[in-house]
C-alpha positions, 0 to 999 in steps of 0.5 A: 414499518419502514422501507428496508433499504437494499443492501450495495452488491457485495463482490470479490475482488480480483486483479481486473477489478482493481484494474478497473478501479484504477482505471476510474481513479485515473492512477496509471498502471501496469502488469509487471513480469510475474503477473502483479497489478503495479504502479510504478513511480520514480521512488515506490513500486505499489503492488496489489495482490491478493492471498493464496487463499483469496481472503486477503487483499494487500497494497504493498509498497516497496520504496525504492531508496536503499538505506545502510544499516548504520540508518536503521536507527534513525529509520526505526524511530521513524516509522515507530512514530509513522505506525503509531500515527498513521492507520495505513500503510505500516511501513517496516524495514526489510533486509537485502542479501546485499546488506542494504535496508529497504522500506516496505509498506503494507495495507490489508483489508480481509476480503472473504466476505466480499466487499462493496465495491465502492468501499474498495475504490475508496480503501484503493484510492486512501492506501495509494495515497497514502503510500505516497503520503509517507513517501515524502513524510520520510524524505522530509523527516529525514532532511529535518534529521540529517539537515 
């Protein structure tokens, strides 16, 4: 019989844990007023919350550049070709009360089990790398469009 190799400690994640994560990854951050783990650049605002139930881990972006209506077409064909292309984030456009088109991105990851910790650094550090990543995959895509 072979040796059973232990299993990696499963933890729940919550807010100090991301926190400290991001700390190792060297990615600064901040806690915005209502009480959400964020980091906050020129163009996108990354949140990190978690479900009401505590099963559900989201990286939610908000991207900062407002787009008219009249965009929402070209915007669709974009992140049609973004979401079919790209595992994470999946990006949709949301609707002010103003009128003006926001992008939002989201990443989930189920977490009631528990998750290794390592394996939550590395979704943390691929999702927020990537919520950057299709930061400028639009801007270029759109220069292309409109260019």
């Amino acid at each position: 019989m072979g040796s059973v190799t232990p299993s990696p400690a499963v933890v729940q994640p919550d807010r100090e844990l991301v926190e400290e994560i991001l700390d190792e990854l060297d990615i600064e951050h901040t806690i915005d007023t209502e009480g959400d783990l964020a980091i906050s650049t020129a163009h996108l605002t990354i949140f990190f919350l978690f479900g009401k139930e505590g099963d559900l881990f989201t990286v939610r972006t908000f991207y900062d550049r407002p787009y008219s209506v009249d965009d929402k077409p070209m915007l669709l064909t974009a992140l049609n070709e973004w979401n079919a292309d790209t595992m994470w984030p999946k990006v949709y456009t949301f609707t002010q009360d103003n009128g003006a088109l926001r992008l939002v991105g989201d990443s989930q990851l189920y977490i009631g089990a528990g998750v290794t910790r390592e394996h939550l650094s590395t979704v943390i550090a691929h999702w927020v790398r990537f919520s950057i990543k299709f930061y400028r995959w639009l801007t270029g895509r759109i220069a292309f469009e409109t260019g």
